[in-house]
DOTI-942887 format. One record per residue (C-alpha): residue number from 1; residue in one letter; x, y, z. Coordinates in nm, 3 decimals. Each point is the difference from the previous one (the first is absolute). Layout:
   num   residu        px        py        pz
   NUM        A         X         Y         Z
...
END
This chain:
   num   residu        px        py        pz
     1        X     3.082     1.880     2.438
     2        X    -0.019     0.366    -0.187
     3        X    -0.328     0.107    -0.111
     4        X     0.182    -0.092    -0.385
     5        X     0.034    -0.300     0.090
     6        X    -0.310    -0.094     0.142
     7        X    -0.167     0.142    -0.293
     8        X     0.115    -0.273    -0.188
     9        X    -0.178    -0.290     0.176
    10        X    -0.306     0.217     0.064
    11        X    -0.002     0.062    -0.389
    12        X     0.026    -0.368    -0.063
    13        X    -0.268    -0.079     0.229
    14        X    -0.220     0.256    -0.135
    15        X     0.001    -0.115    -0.347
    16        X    -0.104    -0.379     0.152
    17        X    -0.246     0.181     0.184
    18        X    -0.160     0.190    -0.267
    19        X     0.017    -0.334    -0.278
    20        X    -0.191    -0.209     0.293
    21        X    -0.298     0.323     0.017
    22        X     0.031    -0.014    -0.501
    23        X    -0.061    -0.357     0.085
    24        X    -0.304     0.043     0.260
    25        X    -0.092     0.280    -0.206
    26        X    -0.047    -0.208    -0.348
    27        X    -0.076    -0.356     0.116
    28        X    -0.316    -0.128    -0.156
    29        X    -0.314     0.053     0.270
    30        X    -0.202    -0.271    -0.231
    31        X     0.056    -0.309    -0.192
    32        X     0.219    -0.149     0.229
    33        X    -0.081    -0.322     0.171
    34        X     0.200    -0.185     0.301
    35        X     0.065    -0.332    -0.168
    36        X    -0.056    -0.329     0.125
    37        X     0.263    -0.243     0.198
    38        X     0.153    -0.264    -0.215
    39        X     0.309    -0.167    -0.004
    40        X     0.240    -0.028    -0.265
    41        X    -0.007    -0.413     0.018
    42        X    -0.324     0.029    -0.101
    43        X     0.088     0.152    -0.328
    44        X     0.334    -0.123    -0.023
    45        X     0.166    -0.349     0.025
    46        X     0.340     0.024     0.215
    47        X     0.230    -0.091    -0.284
    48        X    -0.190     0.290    -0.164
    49        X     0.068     0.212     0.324
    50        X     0.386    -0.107     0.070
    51        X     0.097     0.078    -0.384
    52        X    -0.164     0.369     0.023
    53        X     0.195     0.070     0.333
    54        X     0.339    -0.189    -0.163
    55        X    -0.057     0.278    -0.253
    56        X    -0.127     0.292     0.096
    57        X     0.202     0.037     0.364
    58        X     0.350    -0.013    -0.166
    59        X    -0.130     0.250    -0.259
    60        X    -0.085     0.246     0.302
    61        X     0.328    -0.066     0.167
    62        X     0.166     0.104    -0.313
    63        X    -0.215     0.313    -0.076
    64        X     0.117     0.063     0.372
    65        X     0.338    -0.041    -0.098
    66        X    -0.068     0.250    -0.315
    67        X    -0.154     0.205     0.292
    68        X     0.335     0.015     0.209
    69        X     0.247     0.034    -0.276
    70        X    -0.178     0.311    -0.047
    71        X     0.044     0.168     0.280
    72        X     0.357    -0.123     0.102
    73        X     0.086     0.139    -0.333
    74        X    -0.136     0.353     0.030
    75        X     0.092    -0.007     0.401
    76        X     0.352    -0.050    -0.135
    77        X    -0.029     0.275    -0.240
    78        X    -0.182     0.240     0.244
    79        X     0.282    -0.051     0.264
    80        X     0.289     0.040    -0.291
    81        X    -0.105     0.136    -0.281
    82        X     0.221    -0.003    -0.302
    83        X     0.253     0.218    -0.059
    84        X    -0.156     0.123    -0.288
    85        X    -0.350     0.050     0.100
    86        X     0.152     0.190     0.265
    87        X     0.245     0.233    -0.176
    88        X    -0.345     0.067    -0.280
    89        X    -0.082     0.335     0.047
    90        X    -0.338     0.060     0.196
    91        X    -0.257     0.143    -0.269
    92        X     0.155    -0.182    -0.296
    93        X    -0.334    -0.193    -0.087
    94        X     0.154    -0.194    -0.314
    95        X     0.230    -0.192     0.247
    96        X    -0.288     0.016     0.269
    97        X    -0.201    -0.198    -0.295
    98        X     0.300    -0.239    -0.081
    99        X     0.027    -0.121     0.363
   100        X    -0.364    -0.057     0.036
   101        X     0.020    -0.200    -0.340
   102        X     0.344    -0.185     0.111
   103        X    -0.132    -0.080     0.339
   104        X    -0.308    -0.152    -0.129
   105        X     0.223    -0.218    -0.268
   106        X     0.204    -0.093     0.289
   107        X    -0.265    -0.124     0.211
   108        X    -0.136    -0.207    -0.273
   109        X     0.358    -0.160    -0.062
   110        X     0.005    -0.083     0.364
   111        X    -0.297    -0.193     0.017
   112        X     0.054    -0.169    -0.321
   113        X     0.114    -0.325     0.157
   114        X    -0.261    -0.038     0.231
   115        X    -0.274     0.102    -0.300
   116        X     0.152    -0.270    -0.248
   117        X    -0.010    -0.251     0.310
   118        X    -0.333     0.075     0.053
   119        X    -0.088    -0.055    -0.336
   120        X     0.195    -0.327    -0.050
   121        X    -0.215    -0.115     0.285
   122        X    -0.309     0.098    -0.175
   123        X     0.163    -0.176    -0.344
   124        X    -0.016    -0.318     0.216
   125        X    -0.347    -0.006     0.099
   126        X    -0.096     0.078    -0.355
   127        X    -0.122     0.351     0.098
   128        X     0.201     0.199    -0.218
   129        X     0.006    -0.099    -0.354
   130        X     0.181     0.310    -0.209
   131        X     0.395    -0.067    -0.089
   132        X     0.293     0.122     0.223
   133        X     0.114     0.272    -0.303
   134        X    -0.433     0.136    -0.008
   135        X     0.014     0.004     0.374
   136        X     0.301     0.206    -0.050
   137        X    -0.109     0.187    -0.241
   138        X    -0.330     0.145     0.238
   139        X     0.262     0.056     0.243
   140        X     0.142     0.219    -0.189
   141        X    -0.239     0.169    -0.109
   142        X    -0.177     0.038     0.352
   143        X     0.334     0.120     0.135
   144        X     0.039     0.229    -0.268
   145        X    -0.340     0.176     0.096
   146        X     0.034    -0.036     0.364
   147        X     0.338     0.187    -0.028
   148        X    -0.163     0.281    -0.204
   149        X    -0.232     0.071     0.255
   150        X     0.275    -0.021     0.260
   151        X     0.210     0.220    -0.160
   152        X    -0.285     0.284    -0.103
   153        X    -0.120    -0.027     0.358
   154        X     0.277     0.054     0.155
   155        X     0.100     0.292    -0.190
   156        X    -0.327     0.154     0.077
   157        X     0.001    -0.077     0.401
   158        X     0.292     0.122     0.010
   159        X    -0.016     0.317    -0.169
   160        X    -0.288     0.082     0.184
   161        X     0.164    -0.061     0.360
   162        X     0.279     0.230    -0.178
   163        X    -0.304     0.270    -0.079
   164        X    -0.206    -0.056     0.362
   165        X     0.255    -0.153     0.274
   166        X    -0.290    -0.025     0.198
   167        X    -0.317    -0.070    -0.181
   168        X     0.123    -0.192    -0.293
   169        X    -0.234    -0.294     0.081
   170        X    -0.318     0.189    -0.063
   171        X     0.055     0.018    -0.349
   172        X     0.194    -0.342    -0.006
   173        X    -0.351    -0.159     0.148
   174        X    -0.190     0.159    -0.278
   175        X     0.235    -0.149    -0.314
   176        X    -0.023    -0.357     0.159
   177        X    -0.403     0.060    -0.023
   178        X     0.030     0.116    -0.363
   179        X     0.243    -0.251    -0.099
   180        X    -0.208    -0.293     0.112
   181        X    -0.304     0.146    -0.174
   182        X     0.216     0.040    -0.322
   183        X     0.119    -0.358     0.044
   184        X    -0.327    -0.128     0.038
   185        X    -0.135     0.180    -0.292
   186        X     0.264    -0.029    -0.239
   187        X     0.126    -0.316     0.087
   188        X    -0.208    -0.256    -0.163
   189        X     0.098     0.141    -0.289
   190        X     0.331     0.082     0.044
   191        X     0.240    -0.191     0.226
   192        X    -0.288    -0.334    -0.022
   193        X     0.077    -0.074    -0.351
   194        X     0.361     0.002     0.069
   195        X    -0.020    -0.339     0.163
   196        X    -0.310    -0.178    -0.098
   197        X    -0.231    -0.013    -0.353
   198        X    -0.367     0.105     0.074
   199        X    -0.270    -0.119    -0.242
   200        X    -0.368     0.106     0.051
   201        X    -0.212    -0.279     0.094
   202        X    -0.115    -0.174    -0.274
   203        X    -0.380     0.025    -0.106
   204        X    -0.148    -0.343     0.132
   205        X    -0.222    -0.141     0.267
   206        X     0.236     0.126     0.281
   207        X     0.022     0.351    -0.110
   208        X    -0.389    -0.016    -0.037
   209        X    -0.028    -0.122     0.335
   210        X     0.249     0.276     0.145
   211        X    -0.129     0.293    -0.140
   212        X    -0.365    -0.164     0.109
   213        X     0.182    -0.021     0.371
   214        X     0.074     0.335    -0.038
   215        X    -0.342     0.146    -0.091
   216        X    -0.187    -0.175     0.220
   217        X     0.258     0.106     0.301
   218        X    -0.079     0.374    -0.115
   219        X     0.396     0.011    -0.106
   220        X     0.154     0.199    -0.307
   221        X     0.329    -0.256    -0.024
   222        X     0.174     0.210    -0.236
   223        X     0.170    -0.291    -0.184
   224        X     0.099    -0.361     0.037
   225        X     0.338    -0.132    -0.121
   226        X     0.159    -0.328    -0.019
   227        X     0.386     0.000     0.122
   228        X     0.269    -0.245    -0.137
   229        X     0.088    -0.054     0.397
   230        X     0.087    -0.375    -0.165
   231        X     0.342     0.103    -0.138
   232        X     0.112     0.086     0.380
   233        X    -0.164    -0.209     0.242
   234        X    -0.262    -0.300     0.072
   235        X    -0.177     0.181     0.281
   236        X    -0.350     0.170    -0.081
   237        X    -0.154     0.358     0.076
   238        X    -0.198     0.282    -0.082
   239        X     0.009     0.391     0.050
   240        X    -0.130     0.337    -0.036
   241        X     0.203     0.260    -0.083
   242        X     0.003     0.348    -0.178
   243        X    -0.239     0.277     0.075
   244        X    -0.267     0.200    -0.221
   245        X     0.056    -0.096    -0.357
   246        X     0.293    -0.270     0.075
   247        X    -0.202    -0.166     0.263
   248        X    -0.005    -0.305    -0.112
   249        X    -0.014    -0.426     0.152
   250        X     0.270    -0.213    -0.108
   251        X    -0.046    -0.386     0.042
   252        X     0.294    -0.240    -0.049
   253        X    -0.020    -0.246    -0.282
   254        X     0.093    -0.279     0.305
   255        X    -0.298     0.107     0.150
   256        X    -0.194    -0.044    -0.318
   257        X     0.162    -0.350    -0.098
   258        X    -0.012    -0.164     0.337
   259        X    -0.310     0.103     0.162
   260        X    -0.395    -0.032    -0.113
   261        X    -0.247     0.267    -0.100
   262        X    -0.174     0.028     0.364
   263        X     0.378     0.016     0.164
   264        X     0.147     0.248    -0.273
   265        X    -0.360     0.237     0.051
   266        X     0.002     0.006     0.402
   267        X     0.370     0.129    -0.114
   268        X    -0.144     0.273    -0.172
   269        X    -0.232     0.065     0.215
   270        X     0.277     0.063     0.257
   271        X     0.159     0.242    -0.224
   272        X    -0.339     0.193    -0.112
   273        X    -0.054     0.087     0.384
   274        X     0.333     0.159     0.010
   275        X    -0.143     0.196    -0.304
   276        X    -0.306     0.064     0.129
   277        X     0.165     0.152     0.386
   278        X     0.301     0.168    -0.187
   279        X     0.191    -0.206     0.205
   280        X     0.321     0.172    -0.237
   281        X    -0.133     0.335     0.090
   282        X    -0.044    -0.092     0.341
   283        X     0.381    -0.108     0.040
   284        X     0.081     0.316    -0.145
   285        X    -0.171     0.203     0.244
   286        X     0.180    -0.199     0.288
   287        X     0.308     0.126    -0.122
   288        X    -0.121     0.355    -0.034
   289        X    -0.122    -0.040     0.363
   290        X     0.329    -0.148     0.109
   291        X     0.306     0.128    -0.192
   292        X     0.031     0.370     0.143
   293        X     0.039    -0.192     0.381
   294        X     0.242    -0.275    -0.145
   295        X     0.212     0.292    -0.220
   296        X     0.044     0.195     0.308
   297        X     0.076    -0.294     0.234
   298        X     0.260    -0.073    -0.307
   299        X     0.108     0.320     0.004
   300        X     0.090     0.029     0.370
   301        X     0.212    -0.373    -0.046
   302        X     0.164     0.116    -0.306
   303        X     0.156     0.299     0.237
   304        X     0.108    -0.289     0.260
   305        X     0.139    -0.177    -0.230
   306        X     0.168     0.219    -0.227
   307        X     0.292     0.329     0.031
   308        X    -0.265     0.233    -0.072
   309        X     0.139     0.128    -0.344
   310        X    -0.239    -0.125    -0.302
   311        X     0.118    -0.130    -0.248
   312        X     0.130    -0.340    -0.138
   313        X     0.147    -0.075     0.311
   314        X    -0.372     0.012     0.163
   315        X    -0.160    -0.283    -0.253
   316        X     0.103    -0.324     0.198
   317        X    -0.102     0.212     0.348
   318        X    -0.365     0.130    -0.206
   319        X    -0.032    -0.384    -0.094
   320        X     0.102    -0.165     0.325
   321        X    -0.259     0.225     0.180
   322        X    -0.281    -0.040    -0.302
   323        X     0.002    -0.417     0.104
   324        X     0.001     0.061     0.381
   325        X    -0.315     0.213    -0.072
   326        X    -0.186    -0.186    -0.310
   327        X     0.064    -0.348     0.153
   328        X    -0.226     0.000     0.313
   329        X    -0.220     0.255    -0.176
   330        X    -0.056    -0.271    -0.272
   331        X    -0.087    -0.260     0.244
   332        X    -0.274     0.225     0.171
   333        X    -0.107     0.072    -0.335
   334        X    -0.084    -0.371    -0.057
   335        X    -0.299    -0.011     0.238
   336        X    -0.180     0.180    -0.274
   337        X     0.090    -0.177    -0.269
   338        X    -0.073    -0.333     0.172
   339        X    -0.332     0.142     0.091
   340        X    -0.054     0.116    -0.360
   341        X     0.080    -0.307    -0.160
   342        X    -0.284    -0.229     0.254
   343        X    -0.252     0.267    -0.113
   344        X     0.046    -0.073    -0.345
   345        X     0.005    -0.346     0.093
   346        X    -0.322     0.005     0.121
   347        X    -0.115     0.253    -0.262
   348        X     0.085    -0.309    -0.267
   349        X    -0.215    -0.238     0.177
   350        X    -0.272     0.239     0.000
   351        X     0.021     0.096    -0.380
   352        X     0.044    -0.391    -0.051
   353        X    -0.155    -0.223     0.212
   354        X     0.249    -0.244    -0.009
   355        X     0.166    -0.088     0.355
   356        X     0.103    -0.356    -0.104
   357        X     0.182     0.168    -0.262
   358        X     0.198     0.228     0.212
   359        X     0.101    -0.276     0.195
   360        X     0.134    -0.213    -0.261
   361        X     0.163     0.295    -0.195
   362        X     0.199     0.094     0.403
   363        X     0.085    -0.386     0.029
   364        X     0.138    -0.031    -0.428
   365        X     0.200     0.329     0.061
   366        X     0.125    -0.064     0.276
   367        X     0.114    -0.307    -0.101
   368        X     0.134     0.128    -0.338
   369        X     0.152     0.265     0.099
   370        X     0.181    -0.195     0.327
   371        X    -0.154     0.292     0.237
   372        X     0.027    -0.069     0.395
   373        X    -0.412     0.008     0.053
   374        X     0.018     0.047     0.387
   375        X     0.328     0.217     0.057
   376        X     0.083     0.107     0.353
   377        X    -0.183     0.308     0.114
   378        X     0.230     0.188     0.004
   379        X     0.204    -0.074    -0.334
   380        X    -0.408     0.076    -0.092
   381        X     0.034     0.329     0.160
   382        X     0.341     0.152    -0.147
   383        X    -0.024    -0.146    -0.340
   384        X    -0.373    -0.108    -0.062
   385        X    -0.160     0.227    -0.314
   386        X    -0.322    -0.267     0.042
   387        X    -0.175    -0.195     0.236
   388        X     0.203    -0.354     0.041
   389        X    -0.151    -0.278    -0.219
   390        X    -0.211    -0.146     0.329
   391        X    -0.153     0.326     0.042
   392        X    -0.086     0.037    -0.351
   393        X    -0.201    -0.335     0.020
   394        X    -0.142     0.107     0.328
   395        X    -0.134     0.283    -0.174
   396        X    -0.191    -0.229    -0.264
   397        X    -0.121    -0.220     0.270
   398        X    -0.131     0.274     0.234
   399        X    -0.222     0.103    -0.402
   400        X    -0.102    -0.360    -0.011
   401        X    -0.120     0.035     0.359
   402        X    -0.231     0.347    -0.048
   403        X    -0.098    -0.163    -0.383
   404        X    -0.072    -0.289     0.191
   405        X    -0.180     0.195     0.226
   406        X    -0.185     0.184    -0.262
   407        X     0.196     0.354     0.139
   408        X     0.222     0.062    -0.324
   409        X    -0.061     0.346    -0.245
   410        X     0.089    -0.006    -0.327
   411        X     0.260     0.271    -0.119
   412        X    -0.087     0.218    -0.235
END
């Protein structure tokens, strides 16, 4: 093997490398607590187990599918690329731009089959509720943006490997950073209210009770809005999303309608510890500490795969190599967020008190939203943003056990 070659790999493994040390580095040292054993039968009859795996396992397979589709497509392209990305002329970034757009459209059209299957599926468990032309219609639009982005990025990347042959993935890594902190910013009031109608929780007991949640936790919440996730699906949730000024919680109104005051505040709670860690902030700064190592690793697999010229002949190569890298990147990634998410967990019981509720809430969602509570490991480990449903309740039975025990501190 030449030493170009072998740079490739090593680059690869280096940016694995250095996302396993962001990880160590940013993992929560406190607030974290091994959960007890349970089993899923516990919680779960087996007609209630069987129709969550009927579901949810075909659903992978045909994300998988999705997955694979992919990548045979931009192989394909990558081995022969059209004759007219090829005959483009290097540093013409308009046509740079349209192939990044048109490759991004084209990957959406190629999946389209196994996206409308997966939502017919979803139409017969009475998850999705919105019409075939409104599902549509957010495809649209979501492609739309996606292909933007595509096309903007790609005429930047590639104008900058045209400037720096060498070291165009230094200030690649640093646009990716200041993108995502755009997006997160701006977005909540940008691209959010594309798809969804946010209304600011309504004066009322449960907005008393919140912003009392909130005080007492020692949180500034920003804001609390109500979203119309009705109109789209059954299923229930809650987030926390923008940063500074447009930082903000956002509770489904299926998660107001189906579930009781102590359920729907242990929510919160959940989503007031992300506020109060900066859990947003803190995913940002994992991609700071892991994009310049995953650009250059992407950088030396864009040169393997591609002729070496940039231009719009190098998008489905620049692509290609950008999911080799991101993919297993993302997965390592996960560890955090998994470790985040039982933090705030247990940062809910704290502020609450309210264990039996957390248990109930992780056996009606679960339920409701036809959720596999005790996936294989490792599905857990390449897909898993949160602890599995069993671990979630293992978490409120190990605070039952210390409040029990008279060992449990209030938050605040």
């Amino acid at each position: 093997m030449t030493a170009g070659r072998s740079r490739t790999p090593l680059a690869v493994a280096g940016a694995l490398t250095v996302a396993e040390l962001a990880v160590v580095l940013l993992r929560p040292r406190s607030g974290v607590v091994e959960p007890l054993p349970v089993s899923a039968r516990t919680y779960f009859s087996q007609p209630e187990l069987d129709r969550a795996r009927r579901f949810r396992r075909p659903q992978l397979a045909l994300l998988a599918a999705g997955l694979a589709v992919e990548a045979g497509v931009l192989a394909a392209l990558v081995r022969r690329p059209p004759r007219r990305l090829r005959q483009a002329a290097p540093g013409s970034l308009p046509s740079t731009a349209l192939a990044g757009t048109l490759l991004s459209l084209g990957l959406e059209l190629a999946t389209l089959p196994l996206s409308a299957l997966a939502r017919r599926r979803s139409i017969r468990e009475g998850l999705a509720t919105d019409t075939w032309a409104r599902w549509a219609g957010d495809r649209a639009k979501s492609s739309a943006i996606g292909a933007a982005f595509a096309g903007g990025g790609a005429a930047l990347t590639v104008g900058l490997m045209d400037r720096s042959r060498r070291h165009w993935w230094l200030p690649a890594s640093a646009g990716a950073v200041l993108t995502a902190t755009g997006l997160s910013y701006a977005g909540p009031l940008l691209l959010d209210p594309l798809f969804n109608r946010f209304t600011v929780l309504p004066q009322g007991r449960l907005r008393d009770d919140v912003l009392a949640l909130a005080r007492r936790a020692g949180v500034d919440v920003g804001e609390v809005f109500e979203v119309d996730a009705s109109r789209r699906t059954t299923a229930a949730n809650a987030y926390v999303t923008g940063l500074g000024p447009t930082k903000r919680v956002v509770l489904y109104d299926t998660l107001l309608e189906h579930f009781d005051a102590d359920e729907t505040l242990l929510v919160v709670a959940h989503e007031l510890a992300h506020v109060r860690h900066r859990d947003v902030a803190r995913g940002l700064l994992l991609l700071a500490l892991t994009a310049p190592a995953s650009a250059y690793a992407v950088a030396r697999l864009t040169e393997r795969l591609g002729d070496g010229r940039p231009g719009p002949a190098t998008v489905p190569a620049l692509t290609l190599a950008l999911a080799i890298v991101t993919a297993p990147v993302g997965v390592i990634s996960l560890q955090l967020s998994r470790r985040v998410e039982a933090r705030a967990d247990w940062f809910a019981l704290q502020a609450t008190g309210t264990p039996e509720a957390g248990i109930s809430f992780e056996q009606r969602i679960t339920i409701r939203n036809l959720a596999d509570p005790d996936p294989p490991g490792w599905l857990a480990a390449l897909l898993g943003t949160h602890p599995s449903t069993v671990q979630r309740i293992g978490i409120a039975k190990a605070y039952q056990r210390d409040r029990d025990a008279g060992q449990v501190t209030q938050a605040g």
